[in-house]
C-alpha positions in Angstrom: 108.6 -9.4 116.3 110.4 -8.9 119.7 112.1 -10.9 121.9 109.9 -11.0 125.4 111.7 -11.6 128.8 112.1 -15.0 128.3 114.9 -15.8 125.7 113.0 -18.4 124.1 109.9 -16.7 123.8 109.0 -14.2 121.1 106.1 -12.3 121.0 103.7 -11.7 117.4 100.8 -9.2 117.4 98.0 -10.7 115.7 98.5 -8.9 112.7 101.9 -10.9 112.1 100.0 -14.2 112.9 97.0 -13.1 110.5 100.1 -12.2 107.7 101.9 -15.5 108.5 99.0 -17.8 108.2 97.5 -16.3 104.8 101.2 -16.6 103.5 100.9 -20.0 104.7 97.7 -20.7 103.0 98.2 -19.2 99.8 101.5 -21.4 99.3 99.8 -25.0 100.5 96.5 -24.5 98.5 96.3 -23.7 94.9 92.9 -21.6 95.7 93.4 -18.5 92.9 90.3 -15.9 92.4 90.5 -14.3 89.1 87.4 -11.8 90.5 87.4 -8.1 89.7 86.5 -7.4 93.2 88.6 -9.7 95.4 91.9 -11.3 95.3 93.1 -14.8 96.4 94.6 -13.0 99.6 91.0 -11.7 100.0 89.4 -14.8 100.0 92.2 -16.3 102.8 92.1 -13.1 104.9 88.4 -13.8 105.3 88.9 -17.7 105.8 91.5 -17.0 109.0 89.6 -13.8 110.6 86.3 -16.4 110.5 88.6 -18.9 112.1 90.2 -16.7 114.7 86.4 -14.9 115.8 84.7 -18.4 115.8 82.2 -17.0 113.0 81.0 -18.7 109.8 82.8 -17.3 106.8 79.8 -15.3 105.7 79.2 -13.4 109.2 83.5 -12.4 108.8 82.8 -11.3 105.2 80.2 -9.3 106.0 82.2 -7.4 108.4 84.8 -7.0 106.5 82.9 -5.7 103.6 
């Protein structure tokens, strides 16, 4: 995070808002994956990604697969 031009304005790339909102998830919903494949933060990263592309859920895990 950097401080833009404007002192009250700070800039994020999308990988801190992707970061922020998982850690965000993960602490307001007791969601826990006990797979051998995929973790909780898995599951979320998928969940936000579909959110941000305007895709179902399946269509984002498929890409990230």
């Amino acid at each position: 995070m950097h401080q833009s031009r404007h002192q009250d304005t700070i800039e994020l790339t999308s990988d801190q808002v992707r970061t922020m909102s998982v850690e965000t998830l993960i602490k307001h919903f007791n969601l826990v994956v006990k797979g051998y494949k995929f973790t909780t933060e898995d599951i979320w990263n998928v969940v936000v990604a579909a959110s941000a592309q305007g895709q179902a859920i399946e269509s984002a895990a498929n890409l990230s697969a």
